[in-house]
N, C-alpha and C positions, 0 to 999 in steps of 0.2 A: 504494500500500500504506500503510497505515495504520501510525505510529509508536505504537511503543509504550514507554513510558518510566516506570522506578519510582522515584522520590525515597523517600528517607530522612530525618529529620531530623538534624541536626547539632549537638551539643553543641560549643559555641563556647567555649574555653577560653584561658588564654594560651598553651598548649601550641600551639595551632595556629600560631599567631605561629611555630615553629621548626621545626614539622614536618606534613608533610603527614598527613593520618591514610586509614583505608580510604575512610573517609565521603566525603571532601575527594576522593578518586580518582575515586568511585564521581559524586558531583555532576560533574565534570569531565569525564568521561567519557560522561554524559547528553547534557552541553552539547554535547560536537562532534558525537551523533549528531545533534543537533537544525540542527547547520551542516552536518550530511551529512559529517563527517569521520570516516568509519568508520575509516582505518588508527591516526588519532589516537584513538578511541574504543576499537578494543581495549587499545591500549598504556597506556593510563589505568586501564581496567579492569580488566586483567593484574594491575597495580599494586593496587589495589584488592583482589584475590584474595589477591595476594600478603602485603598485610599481615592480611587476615580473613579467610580459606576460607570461613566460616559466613555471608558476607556474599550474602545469596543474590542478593539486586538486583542485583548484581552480574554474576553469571552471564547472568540474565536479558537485559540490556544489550547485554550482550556475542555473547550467543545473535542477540541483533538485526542486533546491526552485524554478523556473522560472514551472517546471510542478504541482508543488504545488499553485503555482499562476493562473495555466492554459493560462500561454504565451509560447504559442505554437512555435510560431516560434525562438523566443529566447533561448526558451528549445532544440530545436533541433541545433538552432547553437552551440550553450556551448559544448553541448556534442559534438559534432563534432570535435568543433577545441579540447577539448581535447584528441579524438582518433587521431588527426592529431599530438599532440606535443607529443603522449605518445601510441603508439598501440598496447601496451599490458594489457591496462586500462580496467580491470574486468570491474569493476565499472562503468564505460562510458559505455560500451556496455548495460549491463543490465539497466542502466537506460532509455538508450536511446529506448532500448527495450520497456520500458517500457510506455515509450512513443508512439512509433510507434503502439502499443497496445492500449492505449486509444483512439488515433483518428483513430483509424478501418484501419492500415496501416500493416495488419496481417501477409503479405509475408514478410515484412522488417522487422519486430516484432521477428518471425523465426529467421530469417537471423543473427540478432545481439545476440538472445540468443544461437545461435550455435557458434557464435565466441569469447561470454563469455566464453562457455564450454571448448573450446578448449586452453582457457587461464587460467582455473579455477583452484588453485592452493591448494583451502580447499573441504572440503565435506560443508560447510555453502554455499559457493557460487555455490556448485553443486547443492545441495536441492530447490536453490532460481530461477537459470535458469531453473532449470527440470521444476520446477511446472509453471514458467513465459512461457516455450514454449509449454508444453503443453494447459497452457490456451488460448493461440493462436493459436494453433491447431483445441481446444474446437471451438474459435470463428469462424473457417472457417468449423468448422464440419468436420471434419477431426478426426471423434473420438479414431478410432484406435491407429492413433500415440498419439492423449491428451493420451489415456490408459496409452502407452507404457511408456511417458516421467514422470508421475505422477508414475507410478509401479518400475520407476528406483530411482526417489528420496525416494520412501518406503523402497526402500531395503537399501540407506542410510542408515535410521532413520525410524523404524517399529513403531513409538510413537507418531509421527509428527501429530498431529489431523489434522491439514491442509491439508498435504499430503493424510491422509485416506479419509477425506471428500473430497475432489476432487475426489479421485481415486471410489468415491463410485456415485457420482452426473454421471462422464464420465460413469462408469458399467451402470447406469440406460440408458445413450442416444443409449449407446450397444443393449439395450434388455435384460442384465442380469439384470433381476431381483432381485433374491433372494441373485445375489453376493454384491449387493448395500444393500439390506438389512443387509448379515452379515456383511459387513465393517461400517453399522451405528452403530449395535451395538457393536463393535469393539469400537469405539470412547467412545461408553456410558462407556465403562468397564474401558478404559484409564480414564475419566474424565465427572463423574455423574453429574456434573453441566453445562454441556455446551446445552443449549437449543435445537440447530440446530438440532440435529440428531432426539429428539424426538417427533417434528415438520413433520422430513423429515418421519419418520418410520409413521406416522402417516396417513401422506401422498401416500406411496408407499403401506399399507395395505387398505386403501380404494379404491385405482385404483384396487386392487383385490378382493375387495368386500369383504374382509375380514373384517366386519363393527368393531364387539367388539373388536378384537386384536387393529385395528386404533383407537379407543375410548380409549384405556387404554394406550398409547402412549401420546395422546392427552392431556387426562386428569393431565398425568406426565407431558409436557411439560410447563401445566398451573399450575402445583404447582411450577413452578420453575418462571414462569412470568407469574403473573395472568391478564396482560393485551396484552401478547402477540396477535395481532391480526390477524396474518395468524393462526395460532392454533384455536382461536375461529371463525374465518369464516368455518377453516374446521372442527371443532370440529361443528359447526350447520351441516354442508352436512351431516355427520355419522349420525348423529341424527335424520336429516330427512329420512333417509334412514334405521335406526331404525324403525320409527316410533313414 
């Protein structure tokens, strides 16, 4: 899952020298999400609120580490009252998205990555909604538009292995075949180290009965993890299927 983190600037005074301010929470509070210290992340935050309510980053933040925690209900207030004190908050939307996404709320999951979009002001934050609404898409089987919104963040960024490897899993739920094949290997040529694909290609040649070409897929993918173990469960099918 993708972090998501809002900085503020900081007006650096001598006053800081004796007291902490929201801002100084609100930074400190970013940092432990970024060392994965969620319990340390709300408590900073808290802090943070506590001295500035209006501090909307704040909430934001906090709405994070709260889905990083998997408290669900507190995730989804955070985010809230920060679309409430600020509604042009990329960042609230998609996270809260992202939320909505995990506990199988896939209409309101939509919903908020279309009104990231419409607030989105980089192509970083394009790339991250496209592929967040398209996996929501995915998750209602809705494949056509997963296609569409996964093929618009590609045209961002043609490099994105994330992007390809989604836009190649959604071709396969299509029926395209062999276009999920070529965008895996698409992936390989970008980056010969990355497992997934040689796994997946391995996979998509055996549903065609295409034993040897799967076996030599396989075989790469297990010179790269040689305990990878979906590669050797199906690296025995081929095999039986060999002979």
């Amino acid at each position: 899952m993708k972090k998501i983190t809002v900085l503020f600037p900081v007006l650096l005074t001598w006053c800081a020298l004796f007291s902490q301010t929201a801002a100084d929470y609100l930074r400190k509070g970013v940092e432990a999400i970024d060392r994965n210290s969620y319990d340390s992340a709300v408590m900073l935050l808290s802090r943070s609120i506590e001295k500035d309510s209006m501090l909307y980053g704040a909430y934001v933040n906090r709405g994070y580490a709260y889905l990083e925690k998997k408290e669900w209900q507190k995730c989804y207030d955070d985010l809230t009252r920060a679309i409430d004190k600020y509604p042009d908050s990329v960042a609230a939307y998609h996270i809260r998205a992202i939320f909505f996404f995990t506990v199988n709320y896939t209409e309101e999951a939509i919903q908020d990555n279309t009104k990231g979009l419409s607030l989105a002001v980089s192509d970083t934050q394009r790339i991250s909604l496209f592929l967040n609404r398209g996996n929501a898409y995915q998750q209602k089987r809705d494949f056509q538009h997963a296609y569409e919104d996964f093929y618009r963040a590609y045209m961002i960024d043609t490099t994105r292995i994330e992007v390809i490897n989604n836009m190649a899993t959604v071709l396969d739920d299509l029926g395209r075949k062999q276009e999920a094949i070529d965008q895996l290997k698409r992936i390989i040529r970008i980056d010969p180290t990355f497992l997934g694909p040689y796994v997946n290609l391995g996979f998509q040649y055996s549903r065609l009965g295409q034993y040897d070409e799967a076996l030599k897929w396989l075989n790469k993918a297990l010179e790269i993890e040689k305990d990878e173990p979906l590669a050797l469960n199906n690296r025995g099918f081929v095999k039986y299927n060999l002979k």
